[in-house]
Kinemage of the C-alpha trace (Angstrom):
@kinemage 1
@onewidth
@group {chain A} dominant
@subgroup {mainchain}
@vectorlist {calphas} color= white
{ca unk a 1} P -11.099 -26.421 26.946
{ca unk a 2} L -8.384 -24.503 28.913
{ca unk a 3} L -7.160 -21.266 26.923
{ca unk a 4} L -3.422 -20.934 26.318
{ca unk a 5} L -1.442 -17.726 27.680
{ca unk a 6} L 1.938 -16.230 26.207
{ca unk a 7} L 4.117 -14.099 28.666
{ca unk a 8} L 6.004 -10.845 27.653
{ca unk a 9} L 9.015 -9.864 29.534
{ca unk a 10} L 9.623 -5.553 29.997
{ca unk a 11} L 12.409 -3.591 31.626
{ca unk a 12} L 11.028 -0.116 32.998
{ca unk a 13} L 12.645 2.083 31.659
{ca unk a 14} L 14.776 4.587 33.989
{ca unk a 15} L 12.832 7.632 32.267
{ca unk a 16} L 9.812 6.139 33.278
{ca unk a 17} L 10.478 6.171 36.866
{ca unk a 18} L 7.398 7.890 38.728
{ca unk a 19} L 5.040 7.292 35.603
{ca unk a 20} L 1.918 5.374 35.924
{ca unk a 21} L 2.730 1.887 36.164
{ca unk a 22} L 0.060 1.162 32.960
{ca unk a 23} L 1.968 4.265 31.143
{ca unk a 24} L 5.092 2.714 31.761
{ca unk a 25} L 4.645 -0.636 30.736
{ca unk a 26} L 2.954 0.581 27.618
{ca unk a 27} L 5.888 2.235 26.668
{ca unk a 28} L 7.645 -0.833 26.585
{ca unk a 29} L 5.187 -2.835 25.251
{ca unk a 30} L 4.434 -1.192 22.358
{ca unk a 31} L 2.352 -4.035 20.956
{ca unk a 32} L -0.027 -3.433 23.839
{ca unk a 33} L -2.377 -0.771 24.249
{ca unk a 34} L -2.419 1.130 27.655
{ca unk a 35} L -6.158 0.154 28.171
{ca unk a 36} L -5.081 -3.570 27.630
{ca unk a 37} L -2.381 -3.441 30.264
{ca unk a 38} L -4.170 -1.377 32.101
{ca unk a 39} L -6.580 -4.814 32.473
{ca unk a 40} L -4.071 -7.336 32.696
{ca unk a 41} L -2.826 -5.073 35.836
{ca unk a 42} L -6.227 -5.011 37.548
{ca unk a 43} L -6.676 -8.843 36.717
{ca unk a 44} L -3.107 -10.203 38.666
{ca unk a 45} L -1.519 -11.096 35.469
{ca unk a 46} L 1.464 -8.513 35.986
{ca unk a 47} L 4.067 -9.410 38.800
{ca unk a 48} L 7.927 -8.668 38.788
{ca unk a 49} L 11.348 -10.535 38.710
{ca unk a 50} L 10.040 -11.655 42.589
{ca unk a 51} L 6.565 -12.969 42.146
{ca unk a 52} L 4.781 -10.164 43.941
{ca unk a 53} L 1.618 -8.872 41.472
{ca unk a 54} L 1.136 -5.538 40.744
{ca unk a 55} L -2.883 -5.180 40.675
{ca unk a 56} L -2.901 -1.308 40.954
{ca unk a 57} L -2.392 0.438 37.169
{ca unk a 58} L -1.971 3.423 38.934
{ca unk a 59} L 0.824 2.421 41.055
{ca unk a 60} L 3.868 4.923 40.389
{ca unk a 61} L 6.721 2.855 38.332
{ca unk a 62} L 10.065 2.289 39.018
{ca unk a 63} L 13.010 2.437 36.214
{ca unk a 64} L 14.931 -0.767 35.997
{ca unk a 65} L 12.262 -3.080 37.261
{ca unk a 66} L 11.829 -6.430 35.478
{ca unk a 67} L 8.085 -6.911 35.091
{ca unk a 68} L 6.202 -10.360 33.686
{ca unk a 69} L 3.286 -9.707 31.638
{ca unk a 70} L 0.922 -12.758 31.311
{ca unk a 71} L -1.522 -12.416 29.066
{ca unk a 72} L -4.464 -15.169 28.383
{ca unk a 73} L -5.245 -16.245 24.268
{ca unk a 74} L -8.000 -14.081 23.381
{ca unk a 75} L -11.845 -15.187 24.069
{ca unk a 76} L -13.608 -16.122 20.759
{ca unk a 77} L -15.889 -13.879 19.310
{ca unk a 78} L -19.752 -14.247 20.538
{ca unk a 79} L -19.976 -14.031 16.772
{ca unk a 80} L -20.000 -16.673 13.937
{ca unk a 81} L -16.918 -16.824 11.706
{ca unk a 82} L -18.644 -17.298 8.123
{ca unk a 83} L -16.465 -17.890 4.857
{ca unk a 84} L -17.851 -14.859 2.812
{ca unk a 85} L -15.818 -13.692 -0.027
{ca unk a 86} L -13.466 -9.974 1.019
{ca unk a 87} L -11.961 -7.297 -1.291
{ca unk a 88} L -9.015 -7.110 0.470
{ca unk a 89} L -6.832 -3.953 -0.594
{ca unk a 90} L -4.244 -4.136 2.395
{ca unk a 91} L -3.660 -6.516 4.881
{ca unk a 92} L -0.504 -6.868 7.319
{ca unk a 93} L -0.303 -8.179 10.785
{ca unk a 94} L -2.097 -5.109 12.925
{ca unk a 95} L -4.944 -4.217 10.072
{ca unk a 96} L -6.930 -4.990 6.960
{ca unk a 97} L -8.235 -2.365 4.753
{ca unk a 98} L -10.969 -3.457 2.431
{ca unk a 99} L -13.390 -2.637 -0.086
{ca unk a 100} L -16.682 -2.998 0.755
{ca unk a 101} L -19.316 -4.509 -1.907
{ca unk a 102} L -22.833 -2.663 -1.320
{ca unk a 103} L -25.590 -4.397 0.114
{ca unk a 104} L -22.953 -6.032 2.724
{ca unk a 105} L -23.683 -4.999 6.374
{ca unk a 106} L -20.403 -4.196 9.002
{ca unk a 107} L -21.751 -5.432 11.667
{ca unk a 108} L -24.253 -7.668 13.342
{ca unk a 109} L -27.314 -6.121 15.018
{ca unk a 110} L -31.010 -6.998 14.912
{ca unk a 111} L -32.267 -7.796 11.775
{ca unk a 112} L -28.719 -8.866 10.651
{ca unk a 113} L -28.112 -10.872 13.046
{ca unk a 114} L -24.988 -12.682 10.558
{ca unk a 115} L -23.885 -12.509 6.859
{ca unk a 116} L -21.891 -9.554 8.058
{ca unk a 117} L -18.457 -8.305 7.425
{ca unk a 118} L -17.305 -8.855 11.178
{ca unk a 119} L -18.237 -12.541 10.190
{ca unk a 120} L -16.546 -12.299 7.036
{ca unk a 121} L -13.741 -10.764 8.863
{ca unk a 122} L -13.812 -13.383 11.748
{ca unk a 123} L -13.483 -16.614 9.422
{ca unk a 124} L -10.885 -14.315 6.977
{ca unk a 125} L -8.739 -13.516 10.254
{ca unk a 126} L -8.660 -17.040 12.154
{ca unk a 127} L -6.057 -17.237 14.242
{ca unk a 128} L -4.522 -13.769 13.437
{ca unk a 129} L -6.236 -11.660 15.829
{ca unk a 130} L -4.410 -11.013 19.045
{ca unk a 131} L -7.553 -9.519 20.809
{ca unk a 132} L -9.465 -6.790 20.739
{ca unk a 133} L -10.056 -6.225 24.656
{ca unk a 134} L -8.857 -9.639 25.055
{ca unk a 135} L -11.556 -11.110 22.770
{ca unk a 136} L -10.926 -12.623 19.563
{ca unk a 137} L -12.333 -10.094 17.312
{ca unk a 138} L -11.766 -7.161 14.558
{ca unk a 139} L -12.177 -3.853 15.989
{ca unk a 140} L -14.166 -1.774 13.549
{ca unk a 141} L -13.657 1.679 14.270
{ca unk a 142} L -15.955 3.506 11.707
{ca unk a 143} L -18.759 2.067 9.295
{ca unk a 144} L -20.129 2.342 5.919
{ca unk a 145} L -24.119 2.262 5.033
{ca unk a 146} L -25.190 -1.099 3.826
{ca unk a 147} L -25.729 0.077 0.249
{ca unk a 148} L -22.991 2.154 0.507
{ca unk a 149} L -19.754 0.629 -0.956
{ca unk a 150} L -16.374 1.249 -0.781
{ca unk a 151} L -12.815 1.369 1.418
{ca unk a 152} L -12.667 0.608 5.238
{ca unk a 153} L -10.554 -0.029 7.629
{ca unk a 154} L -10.416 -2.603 10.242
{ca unk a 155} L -8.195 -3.671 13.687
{ca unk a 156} L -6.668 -7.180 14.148
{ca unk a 157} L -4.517 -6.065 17.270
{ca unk a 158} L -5.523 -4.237 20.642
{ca unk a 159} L -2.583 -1.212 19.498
{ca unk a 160} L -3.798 -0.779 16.137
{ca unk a 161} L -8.030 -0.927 17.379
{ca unk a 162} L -6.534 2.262 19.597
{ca unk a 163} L -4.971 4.012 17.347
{ca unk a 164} L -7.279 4.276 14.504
{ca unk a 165} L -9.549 4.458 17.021
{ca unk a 166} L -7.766 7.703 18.242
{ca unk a 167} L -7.499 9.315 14.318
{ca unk a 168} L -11.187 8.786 13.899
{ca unk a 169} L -11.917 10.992 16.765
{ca unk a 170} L -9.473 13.831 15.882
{ca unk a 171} L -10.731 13.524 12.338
{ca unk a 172} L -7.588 13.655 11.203
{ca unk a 173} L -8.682 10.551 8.597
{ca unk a 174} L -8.841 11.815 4.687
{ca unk a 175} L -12.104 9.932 3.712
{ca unk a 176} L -13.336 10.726 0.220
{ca unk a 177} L -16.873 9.991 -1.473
{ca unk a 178} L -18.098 9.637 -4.661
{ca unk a 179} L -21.719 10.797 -5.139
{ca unk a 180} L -23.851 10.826 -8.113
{ca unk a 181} L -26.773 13.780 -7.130
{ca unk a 182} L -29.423 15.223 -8.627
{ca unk a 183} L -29.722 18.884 -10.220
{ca unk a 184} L -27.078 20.804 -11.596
{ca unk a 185} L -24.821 22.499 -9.035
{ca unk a 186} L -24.701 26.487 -9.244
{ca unk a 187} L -21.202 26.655 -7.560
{ca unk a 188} L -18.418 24.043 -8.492
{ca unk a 189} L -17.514 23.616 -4.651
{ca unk a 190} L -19.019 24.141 -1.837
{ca unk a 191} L -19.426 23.085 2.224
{ca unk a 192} L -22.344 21.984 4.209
{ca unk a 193} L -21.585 22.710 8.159
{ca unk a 194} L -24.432 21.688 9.885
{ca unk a 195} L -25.307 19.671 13.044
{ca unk a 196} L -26.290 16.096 12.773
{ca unk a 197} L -28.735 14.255 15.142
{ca unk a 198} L -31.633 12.178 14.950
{ca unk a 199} L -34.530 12.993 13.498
{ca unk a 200} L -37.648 14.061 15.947
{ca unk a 201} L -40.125 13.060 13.267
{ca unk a 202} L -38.352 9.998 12.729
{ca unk a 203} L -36.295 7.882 14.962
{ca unk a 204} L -34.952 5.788 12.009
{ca unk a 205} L -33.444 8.360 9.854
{ca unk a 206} L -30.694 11.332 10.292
{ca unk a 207} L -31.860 15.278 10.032
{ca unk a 208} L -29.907 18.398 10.539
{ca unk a 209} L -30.837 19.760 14.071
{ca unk a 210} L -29.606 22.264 16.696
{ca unk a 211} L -28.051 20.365 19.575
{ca unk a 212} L -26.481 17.315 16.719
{ca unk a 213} L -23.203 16.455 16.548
{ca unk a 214} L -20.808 18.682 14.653
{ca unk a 215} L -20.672 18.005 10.917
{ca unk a 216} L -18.939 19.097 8.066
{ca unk a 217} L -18.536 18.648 4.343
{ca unk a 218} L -17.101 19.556 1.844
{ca unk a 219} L -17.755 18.869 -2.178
{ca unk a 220} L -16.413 19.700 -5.329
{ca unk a 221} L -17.957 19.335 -8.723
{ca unk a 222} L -16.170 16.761 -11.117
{ca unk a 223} L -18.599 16.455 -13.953
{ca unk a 224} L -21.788 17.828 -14.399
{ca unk a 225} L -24.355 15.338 -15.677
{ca unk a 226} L -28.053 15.174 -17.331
{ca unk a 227} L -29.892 17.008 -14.525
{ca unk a 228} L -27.279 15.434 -12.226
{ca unk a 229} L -23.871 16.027 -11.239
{ca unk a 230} L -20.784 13.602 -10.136
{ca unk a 231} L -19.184 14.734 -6.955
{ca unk a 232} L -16.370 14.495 -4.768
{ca unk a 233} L -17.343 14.727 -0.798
{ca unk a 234} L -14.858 14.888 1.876
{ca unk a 235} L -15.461 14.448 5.323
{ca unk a 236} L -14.260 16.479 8.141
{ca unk a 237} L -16.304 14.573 10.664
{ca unk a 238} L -17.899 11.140 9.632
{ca unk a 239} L -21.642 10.840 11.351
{ca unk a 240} L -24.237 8.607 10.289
{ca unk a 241} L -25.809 8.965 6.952
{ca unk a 242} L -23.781 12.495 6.756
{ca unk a 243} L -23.291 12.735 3.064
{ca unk a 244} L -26.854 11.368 2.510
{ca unk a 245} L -28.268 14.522 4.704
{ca unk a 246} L -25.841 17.014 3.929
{ca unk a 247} L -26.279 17.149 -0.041
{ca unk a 248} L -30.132 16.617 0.385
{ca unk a 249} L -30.243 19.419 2.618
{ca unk a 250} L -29.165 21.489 0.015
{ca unk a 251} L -31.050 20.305 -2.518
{ca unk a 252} L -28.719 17.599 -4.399
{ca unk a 253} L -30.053 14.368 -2.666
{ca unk a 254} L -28.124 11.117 -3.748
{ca unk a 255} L -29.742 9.248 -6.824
{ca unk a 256} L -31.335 6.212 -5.414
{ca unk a 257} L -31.330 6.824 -1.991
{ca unk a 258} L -34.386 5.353 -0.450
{ca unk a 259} L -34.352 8.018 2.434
{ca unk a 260} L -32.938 11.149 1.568
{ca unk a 261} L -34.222 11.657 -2.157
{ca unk a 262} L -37.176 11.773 -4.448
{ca unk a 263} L -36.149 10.092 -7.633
{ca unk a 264} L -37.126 12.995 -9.979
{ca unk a 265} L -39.060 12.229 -13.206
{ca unk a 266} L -35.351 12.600 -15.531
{ca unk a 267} L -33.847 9.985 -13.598
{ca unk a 268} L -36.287 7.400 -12.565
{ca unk a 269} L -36.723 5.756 -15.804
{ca unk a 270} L -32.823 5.095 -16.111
{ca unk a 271} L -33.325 3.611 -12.136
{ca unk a 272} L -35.587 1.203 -13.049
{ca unk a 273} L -33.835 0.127 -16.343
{ca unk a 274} L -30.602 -0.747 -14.186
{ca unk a 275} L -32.613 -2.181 -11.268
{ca unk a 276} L -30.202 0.555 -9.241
{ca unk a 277} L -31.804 0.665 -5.854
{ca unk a 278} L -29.535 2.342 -3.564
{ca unk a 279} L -28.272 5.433 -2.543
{ca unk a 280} L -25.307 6.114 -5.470
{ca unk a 281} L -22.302 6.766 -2.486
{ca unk a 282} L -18.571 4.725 -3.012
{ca unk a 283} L -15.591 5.648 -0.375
{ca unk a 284} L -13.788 6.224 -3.384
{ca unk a 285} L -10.021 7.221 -0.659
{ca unk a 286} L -8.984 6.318 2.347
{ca unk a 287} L -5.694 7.779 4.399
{ca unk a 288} L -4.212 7.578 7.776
{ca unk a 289} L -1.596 7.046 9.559
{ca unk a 290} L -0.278 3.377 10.523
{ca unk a 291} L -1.374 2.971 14.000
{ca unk a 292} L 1.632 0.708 14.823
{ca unk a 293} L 4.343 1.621 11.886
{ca unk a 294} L 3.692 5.367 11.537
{ca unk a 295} L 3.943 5.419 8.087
{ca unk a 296} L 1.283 6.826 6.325
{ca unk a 297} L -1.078 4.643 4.130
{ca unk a 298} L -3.779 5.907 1.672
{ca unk a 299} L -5.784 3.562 -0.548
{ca unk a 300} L -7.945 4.204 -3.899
{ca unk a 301} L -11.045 2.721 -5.083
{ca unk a 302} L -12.575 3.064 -8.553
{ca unk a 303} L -16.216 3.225 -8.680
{ca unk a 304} L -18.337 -0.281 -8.515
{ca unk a 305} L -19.827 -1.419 -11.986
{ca unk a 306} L -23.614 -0.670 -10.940
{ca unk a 307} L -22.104 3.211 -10.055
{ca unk a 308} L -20.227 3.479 -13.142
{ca unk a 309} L -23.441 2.029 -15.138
{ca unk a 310} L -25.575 4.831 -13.871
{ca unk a 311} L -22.685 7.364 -14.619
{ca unk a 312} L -22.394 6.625 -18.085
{ca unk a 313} L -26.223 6.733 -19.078
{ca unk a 314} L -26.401 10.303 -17.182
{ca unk a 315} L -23.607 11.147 -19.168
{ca unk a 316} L -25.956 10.968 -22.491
């Protein structure tokens, strides 16, 4: 079957003149990302008021040129869309923003290879996603631990996939954690700065070693807790499994988590009693700024049922 294409029509504007030609158009196209133009360029699908292409991104630009954009529906998704149920907390025509159940994996790899949220997101999505490198796809920009619940944040549009994208990597993104740890905290806030990496000793897991990635976070007490404590974590950076390593390495690993903590002898009869078998972690906030509008957007999510549970019989 033949995909469809749409056309967009742009006037470079006289400002623009000696810019980029990719630069140029993405400025006005704001809808499309420079790295999708950038592609439509290279592939012939850009050509001006006379028919001549412009295949060369780099080509310098000239204000008050009439430029055709032609740009192909998007590829579907190697993916399966698969009708699993969504939290969804915010949803407009650039993103969604949802809250993630535990036990739900982001995104397919081997061992998962479906039952994902980018399936979930896929069938949830039909027909609304413009194309995320010209494929019919969410762009997921960060992730959250399988048993690890809570708020994230995907693309349905090239522009928006780029500019959370670009927050991410500044870490300009407020992303706040509930924990539930073990031991009582000595100081009622506190930051772990250390360097994230995988562990030597085991591929699998995350450890805190010399050449890692930069990592950083902070915590604050909220309530202290029968040999436990529940706490607020806020990122700075957001690595793999950081909160998981960060509070174990200083001796309040998560309750429940199957990697990072030994279930101490106070706890572990309350674990099995509520069958709670993961690590106790919710992305409890979630701010940034509108990749498209500007505006900025911050979301709140109370702590799951199994969470809460657990909370209230260490509260005893």
């Amino acid at each position: 079957m033949n995909r469809g294409v749409s056309t967009l029509h742009a006037r470079i504007a006289d400002a623009a003149t000696g810019w980029r030609l990719d630069r140029a158009l993405a400025e006005a196209l704001p809808t499309l990302s420079r790295e999708r133009l950038k592609a439509l360029i290279s592939a012939g699908q850009v050509a001006d008021s006379g028919g001549m292409l412009h295949r060369d991104p780099a080509k310098k630009a000239v204000g008050g040129t009439l430029l055709t954009v032609t740009i192909p529906d998007p590829a579907p998704a190697h993916n399966a869309a698969q009708a699993i149920e969504l939290d969804v907390v915010y949803e407009d025509e650039h993103l969604i923003v949802i809250d993630k159940p535990a036990g739900l994996v982001v995104h397919p790899a081997a061992g998962n290879p479906d039952g994902t949220l980018v399936n979930a997101l896929l069938h949830h999505c039909a027909g609304q996603l413009s194309g995320i490198g010209g494929v019919a796809r969410p762009g997921i920009v960060h992730r959250i631990d399988k048993d690890t619940s809570g708020l994230m944040v995907a693309a349905k549009t090239d522009r928006a996939h780029e500019g959370l994208a670009r927050q991410f990597k500044a870490h300009s993104i407020d992303r706040r954690y509930r924990a539930l740890v073990s031991g009582r905290l000595q100081q009622p806030s506190g930051t772990v700065d250390a360097p994230l990496g995988r562990s030597p000793a085991n591929r699998k897991k995350v450890a805190i070693v010399q050449n890692g990635k930069h990592a950083i976070t902070h915590y604050a007490l909220i309530k202290p807790l029968r040999e436990a404590a529940l706490i607020e974590c806020r990122l700075e950076t957001g690595r793999t499994h950081q909160v998981r390593v960060h509070m174990a390495s200083i001796g309040h690993a998560l309750l429940g988590d199957p990697a990072y903590g030994r279930t101490k002898a106070a706890h572990r009869g309350i674990l099995e009693t509520l069958g709670f078998r993961r690590q106790a972690l919710h992305a409890t906030r979630l701010g940034f700024i509108h990749p498209v509008g500007s505006n900025a957007l911050a979301f709140e999510s109370e702590m799951p049922a199994d969470m809460q549970e657990l909370f209230e019989q260490l509260c005893g």
